[in-house]
PyMOL commands that place a pseudoatom at each C-alpha (Angstrom):
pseudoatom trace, name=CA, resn=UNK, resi=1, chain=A, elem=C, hetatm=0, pos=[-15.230, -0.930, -9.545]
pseudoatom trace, name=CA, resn=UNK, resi=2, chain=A, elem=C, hetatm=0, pos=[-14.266, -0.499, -6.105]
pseudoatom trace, name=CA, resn=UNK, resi=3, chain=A, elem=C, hetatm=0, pos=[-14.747, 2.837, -4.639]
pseudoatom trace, name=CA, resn=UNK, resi=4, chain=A, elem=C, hetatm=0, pos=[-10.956, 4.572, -3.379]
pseudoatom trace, name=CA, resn=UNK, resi=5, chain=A, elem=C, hetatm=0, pos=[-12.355, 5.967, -0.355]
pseudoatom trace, name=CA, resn=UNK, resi=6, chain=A, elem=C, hetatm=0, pos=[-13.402, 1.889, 0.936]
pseudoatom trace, name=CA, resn=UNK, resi=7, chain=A, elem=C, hetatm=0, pos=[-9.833, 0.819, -0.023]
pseudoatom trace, name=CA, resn=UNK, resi=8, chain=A, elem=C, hetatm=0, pos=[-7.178, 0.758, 2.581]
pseudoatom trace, name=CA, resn=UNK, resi=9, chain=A, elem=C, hetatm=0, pos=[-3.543, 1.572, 1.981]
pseudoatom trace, name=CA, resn=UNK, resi=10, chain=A, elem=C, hetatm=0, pos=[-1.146, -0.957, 1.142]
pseudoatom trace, name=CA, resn=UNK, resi=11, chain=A, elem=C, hetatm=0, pos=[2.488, -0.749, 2.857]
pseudoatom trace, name=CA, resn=UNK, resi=12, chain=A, elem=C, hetatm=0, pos=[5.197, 0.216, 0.175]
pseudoatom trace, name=CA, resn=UNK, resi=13, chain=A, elem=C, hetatm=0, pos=[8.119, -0.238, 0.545]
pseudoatom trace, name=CA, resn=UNK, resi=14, chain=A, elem=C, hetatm=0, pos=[9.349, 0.707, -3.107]
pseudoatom trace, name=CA, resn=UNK, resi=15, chain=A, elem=C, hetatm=0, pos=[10.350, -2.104, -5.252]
pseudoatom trace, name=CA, resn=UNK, resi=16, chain=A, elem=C, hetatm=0, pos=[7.482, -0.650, -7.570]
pseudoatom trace, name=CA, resn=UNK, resi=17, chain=A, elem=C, hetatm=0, pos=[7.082, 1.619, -10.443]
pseudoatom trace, name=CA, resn=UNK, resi=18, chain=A, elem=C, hetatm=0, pos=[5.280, 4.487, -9.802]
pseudoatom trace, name=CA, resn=UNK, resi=19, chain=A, elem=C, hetatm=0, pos=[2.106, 4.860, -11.717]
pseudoatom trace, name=CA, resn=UNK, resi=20, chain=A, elem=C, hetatm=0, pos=[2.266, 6.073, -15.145]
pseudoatom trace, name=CA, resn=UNK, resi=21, chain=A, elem=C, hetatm=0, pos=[0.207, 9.284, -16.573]
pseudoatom trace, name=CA, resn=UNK, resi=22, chain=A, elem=C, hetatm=0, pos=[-2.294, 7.133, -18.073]
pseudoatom trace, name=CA, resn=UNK, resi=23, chain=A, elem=C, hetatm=0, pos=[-2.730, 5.307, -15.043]
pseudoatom trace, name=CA, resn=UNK, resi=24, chain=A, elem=C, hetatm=0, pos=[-2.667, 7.913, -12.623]
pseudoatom trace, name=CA, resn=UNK, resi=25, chain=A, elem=C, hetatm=0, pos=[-5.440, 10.117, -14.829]
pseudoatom trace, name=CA, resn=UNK, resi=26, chain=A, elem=C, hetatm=0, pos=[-7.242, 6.886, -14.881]
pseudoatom trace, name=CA, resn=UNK, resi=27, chain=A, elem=C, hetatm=0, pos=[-7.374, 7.032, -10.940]
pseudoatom trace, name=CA, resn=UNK, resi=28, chain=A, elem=C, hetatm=0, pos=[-7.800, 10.804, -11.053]
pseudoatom trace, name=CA, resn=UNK, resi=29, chain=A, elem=C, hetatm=0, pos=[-10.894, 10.701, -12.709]
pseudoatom trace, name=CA, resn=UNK, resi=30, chain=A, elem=C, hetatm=0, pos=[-12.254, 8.946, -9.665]
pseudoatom trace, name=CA, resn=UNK, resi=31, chain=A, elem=C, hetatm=0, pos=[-11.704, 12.035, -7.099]
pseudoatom trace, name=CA, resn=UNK, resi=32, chain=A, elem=C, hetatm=0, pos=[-13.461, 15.778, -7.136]
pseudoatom trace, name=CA, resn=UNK, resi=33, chain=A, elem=C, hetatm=0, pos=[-11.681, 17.800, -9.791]
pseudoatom trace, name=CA, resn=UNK, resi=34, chain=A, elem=C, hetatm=0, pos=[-10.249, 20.113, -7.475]
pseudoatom trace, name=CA, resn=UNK, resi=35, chain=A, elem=C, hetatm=0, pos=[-7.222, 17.529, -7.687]
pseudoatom trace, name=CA, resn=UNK, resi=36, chain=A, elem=C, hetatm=0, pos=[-4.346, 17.757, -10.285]
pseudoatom trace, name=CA, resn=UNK, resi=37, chain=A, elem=C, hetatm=0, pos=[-1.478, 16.259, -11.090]
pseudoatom trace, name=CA, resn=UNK, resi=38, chain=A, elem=C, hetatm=0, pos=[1.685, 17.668, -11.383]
pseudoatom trace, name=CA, resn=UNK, resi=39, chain=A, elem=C, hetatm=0, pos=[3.588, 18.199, -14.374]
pseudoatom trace, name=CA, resn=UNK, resi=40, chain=A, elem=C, hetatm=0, pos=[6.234, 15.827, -13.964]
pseudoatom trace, name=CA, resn=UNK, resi=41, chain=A, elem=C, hetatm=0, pos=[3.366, 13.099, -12.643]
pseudoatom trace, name=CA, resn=UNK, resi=42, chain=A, elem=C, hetatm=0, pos=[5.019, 12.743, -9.282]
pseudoatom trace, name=CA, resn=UNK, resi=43, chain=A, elem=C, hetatm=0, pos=[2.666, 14.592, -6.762]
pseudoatom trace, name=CA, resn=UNK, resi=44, chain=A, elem=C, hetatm=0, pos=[-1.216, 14.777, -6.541]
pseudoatom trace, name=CA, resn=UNK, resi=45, chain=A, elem=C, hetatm=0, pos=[-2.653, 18.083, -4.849]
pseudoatom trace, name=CA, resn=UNK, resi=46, chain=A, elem=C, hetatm=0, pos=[-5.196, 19.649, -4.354]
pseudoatom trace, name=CA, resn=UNK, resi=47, chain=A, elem=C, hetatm=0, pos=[-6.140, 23.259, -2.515]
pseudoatom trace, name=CA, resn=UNK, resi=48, chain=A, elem=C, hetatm=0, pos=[-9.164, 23.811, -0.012]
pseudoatom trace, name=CA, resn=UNK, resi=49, chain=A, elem=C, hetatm=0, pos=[-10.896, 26.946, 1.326]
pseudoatom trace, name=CA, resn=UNK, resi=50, chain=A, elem=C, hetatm=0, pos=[-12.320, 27.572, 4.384]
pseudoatom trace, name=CA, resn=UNK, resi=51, chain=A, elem=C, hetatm=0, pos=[-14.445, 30.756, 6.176]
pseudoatom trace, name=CA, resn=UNK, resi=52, chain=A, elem=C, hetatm=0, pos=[-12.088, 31.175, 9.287]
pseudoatom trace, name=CA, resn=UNK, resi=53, chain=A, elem=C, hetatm=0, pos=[-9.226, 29.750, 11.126]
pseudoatom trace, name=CA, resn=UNK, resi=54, chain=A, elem=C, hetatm=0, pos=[-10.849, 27.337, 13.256]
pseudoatom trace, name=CA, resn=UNK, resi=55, chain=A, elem=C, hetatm=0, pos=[-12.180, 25.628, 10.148]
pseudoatom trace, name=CA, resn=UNK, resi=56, chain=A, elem=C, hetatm=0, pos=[-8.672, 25.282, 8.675]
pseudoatom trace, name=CA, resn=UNK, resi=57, chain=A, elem=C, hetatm=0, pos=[-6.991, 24.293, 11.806]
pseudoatom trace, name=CA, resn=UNK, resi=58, chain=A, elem=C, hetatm=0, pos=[-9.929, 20.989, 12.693]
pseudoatom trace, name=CA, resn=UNK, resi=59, chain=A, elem=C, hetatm=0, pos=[-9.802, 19.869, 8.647]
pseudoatom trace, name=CA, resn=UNK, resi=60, chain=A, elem=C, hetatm=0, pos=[-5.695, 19.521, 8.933]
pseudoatom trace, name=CA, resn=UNK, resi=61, chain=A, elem=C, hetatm=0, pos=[-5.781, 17.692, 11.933]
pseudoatom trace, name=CA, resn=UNK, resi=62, chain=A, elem=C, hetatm=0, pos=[-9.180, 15.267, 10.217]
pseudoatom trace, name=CA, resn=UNK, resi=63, chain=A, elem=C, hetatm=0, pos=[-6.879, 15.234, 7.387]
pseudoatom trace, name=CA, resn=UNK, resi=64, chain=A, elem=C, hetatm=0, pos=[-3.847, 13.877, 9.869]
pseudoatom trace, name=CA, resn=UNK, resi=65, chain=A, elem=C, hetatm=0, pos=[-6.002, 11.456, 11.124]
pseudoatom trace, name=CA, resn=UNK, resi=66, chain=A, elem=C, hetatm=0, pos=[-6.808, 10.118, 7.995]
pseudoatom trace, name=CA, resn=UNK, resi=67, chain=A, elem=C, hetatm=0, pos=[-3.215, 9.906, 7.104]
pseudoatom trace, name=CA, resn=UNK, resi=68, chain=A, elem=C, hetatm=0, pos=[-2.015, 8.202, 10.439]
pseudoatom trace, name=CA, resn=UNK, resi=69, chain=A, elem=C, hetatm=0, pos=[-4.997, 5.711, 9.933]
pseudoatom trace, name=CA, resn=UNK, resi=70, chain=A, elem=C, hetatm=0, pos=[-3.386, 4.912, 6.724]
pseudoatom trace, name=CA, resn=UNK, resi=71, chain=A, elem=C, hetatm=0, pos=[-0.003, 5.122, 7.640]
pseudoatom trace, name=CA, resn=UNK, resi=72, chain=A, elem=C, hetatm=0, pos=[0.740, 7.367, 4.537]
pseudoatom trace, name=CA, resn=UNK, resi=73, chain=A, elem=C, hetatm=0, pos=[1.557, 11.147, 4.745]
pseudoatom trace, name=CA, resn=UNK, resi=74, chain=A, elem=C, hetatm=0, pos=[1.133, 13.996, 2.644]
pseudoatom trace, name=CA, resn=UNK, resi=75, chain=A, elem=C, hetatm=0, pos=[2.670, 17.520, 2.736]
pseudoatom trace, name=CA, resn=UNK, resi=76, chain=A, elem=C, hetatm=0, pos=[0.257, 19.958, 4.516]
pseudoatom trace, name=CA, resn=UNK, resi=77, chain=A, elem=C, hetatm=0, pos=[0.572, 24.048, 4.254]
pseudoatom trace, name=CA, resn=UNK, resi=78, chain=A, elem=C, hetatm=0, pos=[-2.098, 25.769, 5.479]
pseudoatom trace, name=CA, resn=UNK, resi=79, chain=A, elem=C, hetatm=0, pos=[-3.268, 29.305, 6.402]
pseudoatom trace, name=CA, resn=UNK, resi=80, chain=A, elem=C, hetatm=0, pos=[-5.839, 30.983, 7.965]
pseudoatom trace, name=CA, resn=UNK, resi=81, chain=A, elem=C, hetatm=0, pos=[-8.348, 30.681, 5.559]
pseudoatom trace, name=CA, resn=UNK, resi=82, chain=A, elem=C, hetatm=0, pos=[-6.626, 27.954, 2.642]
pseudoatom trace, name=CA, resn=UNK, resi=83, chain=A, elem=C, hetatm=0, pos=[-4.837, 24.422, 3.139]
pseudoatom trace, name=CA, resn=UNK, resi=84, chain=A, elem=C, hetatm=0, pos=[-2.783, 22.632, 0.334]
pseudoatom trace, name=CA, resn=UNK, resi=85, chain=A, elem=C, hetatm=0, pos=[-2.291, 19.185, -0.163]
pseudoatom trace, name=CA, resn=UNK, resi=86, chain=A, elem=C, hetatm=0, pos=[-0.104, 17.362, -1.851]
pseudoatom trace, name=CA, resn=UNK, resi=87, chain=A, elem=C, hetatm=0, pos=[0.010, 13.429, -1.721]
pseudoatom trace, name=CA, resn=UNK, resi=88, chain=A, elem=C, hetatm=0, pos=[3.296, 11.164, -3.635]
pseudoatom trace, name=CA, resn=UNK, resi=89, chain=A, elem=C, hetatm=0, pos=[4.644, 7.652, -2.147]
pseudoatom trace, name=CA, resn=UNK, resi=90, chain=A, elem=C, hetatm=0, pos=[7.948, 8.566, -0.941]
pseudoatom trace, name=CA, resn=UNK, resi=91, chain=A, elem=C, hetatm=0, pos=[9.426, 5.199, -1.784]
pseudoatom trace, name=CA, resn=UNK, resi=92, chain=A, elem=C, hetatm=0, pos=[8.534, 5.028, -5.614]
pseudoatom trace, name=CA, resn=UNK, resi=93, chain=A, elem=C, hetatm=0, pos=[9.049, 8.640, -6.274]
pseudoatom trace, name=CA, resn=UNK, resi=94, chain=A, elem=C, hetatm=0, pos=[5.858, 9.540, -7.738]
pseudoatom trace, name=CA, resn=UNK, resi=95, chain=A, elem=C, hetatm=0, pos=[2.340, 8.532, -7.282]
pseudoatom trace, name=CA, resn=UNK, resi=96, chain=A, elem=C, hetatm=0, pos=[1.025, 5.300, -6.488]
pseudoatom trace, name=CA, resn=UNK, resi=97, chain=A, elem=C, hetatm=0, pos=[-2.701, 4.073, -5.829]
pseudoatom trace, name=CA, resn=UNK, resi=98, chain=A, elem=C, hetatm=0, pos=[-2.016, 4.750, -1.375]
pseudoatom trace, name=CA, resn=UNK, resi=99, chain=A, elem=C, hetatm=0, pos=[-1.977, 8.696, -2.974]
pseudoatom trace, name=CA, resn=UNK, resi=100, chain=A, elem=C, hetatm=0, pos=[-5.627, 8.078, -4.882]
pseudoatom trace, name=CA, resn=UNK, resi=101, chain=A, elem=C, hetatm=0, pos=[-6.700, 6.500, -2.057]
pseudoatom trace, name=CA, resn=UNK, resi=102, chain=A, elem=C, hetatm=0, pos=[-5.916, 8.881, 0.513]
pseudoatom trace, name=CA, resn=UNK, resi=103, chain=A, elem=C, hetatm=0, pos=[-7.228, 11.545, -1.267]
pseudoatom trace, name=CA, resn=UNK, resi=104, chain=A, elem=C, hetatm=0, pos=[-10.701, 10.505, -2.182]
pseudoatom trace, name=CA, resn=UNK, resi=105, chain=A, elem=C, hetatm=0, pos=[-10.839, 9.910, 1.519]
pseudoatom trace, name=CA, resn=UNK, resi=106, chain=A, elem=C, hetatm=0, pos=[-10.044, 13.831, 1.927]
pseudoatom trace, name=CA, resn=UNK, resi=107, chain=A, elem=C, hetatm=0, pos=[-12.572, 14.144, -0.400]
pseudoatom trace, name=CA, resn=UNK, resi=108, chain=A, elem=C, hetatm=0, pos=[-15.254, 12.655, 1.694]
pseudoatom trace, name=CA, resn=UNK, resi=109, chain=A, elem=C, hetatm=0, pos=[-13.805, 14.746, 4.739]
pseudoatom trace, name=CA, resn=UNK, resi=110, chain=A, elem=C, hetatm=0, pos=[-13.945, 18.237, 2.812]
pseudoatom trace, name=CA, resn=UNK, resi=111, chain=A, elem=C, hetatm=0, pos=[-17.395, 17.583, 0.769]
pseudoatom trace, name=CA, resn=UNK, resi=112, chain=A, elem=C, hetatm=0, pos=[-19.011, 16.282, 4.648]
pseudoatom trace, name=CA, resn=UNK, resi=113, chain=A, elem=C, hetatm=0, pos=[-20.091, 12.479, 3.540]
for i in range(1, 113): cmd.bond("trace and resi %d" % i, "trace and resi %d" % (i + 1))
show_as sticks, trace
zoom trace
């Protein structure tokens, strides 16, 4: 099995099903369980702590990297102390493997490997 944070993400350009539940909890299973999916099975996200500002502010902007790298962009809200994240390919509507991907490589950011 290939590990999601050595993958790259693949252009999509829709055309594509999004992933089904079964598929995408497949995938899920792969990441740190602060991850969920959302109800309808459209959005992946996940919610991070920090002790102060600074903190925050320099894991959004790893976390932009990532996604420019990637070319593949989640939503960001953040605060002083808490950032949200929510990952979904834009062109399929829902999740595809780019949003697995992209956040086991968060994953690797926030857990320092």
């Amino acid at each position: 099995m290939t590990i999601l944070a050595e993958k790259r993400c693949a252009p999509c350009e829709g055309g594509v099903p999004a992933l089904a539940r079964p598929a995408a909890e497949a995938m899920l299973s792969q990441l740190n369980p602060r991850w969920k999916i959302s109800e309808d099975a459209r959005q992946l996200q996940a919610e991070f702590g920090f002790r102060n500002y600074f903190r925050t502010l320099a894991f959004v902007n790893a976390v932009a990297y990532v996604a420019t790298q990637e070319d593949h962009h989640p939503d960001i809200d953040f605060g002083y102390n808490t950032c949200t994240i929510r990952w979904w390919t834009h062109a399929v509507d829902g999740l595809s493997e780019n949003d697995f991907i992209c956040a086991a490589k968060v994953d690797r950011l926030a857990d320092g490997k």
